[in-house]
C-alpha positions, 0 to 999 in steps of 0.5 A, a space after each residue: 851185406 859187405 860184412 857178410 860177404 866177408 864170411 860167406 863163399 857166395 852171395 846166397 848166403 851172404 843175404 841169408 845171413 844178412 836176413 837173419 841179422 836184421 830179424 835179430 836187430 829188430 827184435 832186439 830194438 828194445 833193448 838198445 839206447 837210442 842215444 848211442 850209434 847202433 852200427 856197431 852193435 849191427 855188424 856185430 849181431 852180423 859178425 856174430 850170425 856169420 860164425 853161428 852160420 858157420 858153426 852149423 856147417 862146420 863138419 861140411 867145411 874143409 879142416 886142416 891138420 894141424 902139428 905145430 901151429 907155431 912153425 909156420 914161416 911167413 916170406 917177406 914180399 916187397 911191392 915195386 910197382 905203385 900201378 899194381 898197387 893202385 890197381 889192388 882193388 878192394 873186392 880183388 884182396 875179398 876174392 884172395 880172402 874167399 879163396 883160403 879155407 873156411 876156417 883160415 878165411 874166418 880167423 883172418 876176416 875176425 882178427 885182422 878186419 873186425 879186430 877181435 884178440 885170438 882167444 876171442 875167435 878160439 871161443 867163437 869158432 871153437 878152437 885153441 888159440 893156437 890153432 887161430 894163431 895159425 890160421 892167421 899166420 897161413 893166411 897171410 903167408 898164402 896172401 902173401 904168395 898170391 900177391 907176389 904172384 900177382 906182381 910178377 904177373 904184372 911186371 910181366 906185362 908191364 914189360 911185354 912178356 905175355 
């Protein structure tokens, strides 16, 4: 499910998917090697059923226009304050995730999280691996802002101002 939740913009869907999953795991049982661990071979089926769900609703997702996807300058944030650190909880940096455009979302879950190369998620989601290129980089440039927001935030009611 956590692997899920990582794709998919709501908890519905997530469990779909989920579901799907474990249809697949059981029909490929025989198939697999008893003697080796089979979570990797899960999360990928998983992985794997995540991006055939968001092919199938591509043309329903947001797209982006893309002129040069080279260009993009990523800003250099730095974290002062070890408390905001600390209170940066996992599910807080999923919802950030969540909140980039579909595409962006699975070339940053895919690349950075499951650690796949870029011409492996140009195949799966059926772009150039320059556009995945992108997609990395203004994700992290936008989760960049957004945690840089969220410190100065912080900073202002560390020091009383809100």
């Amino acid at each position: 499910m956590s692997v899920s939740m990582r794709y998919q913009r709501n908890e519905i869907d997530a469990k779909d998917c989920v579901n799907v999953t474990f249809v697949k795991v059981i029909d490929g049982l025989s198939e697999i090697d008893l003697n080796r661990p089979i979570e990797g071979w899960v999360r990928r089926i998983c992985i794997n059923e995540n991006i055939d769900q968001y092919r199938k609703y591509k043309k329903h997702n947001e797209s982006l226009n893309i002129d040069n996807p080279e260009t993009v300058s990523m800003p250099q944030i730095t974290v002062e304050s070890e408390a905001f650190e600390q209170m940066l909880s996992y599910e807080d940096v999923l919802d950030m995730v969540k909140k980039l455009p579909d595409t962006t979302s699975k070339v940053f879950n895919l690349y950075v999280i499951d650690g796949y190369k870029h011409r492996e998620i140009a195949e799966l989601l059926d772009i150039s691996e320059g556009t995945s290129r992108w997609h990395l980089s203004y994700a992290r440039q936008s989760l960049k802002e957004t945690i840089s927001e969220e410190i100065k935030r912080h900073k202002m009611i560390i020091y009383g101002k809100e």
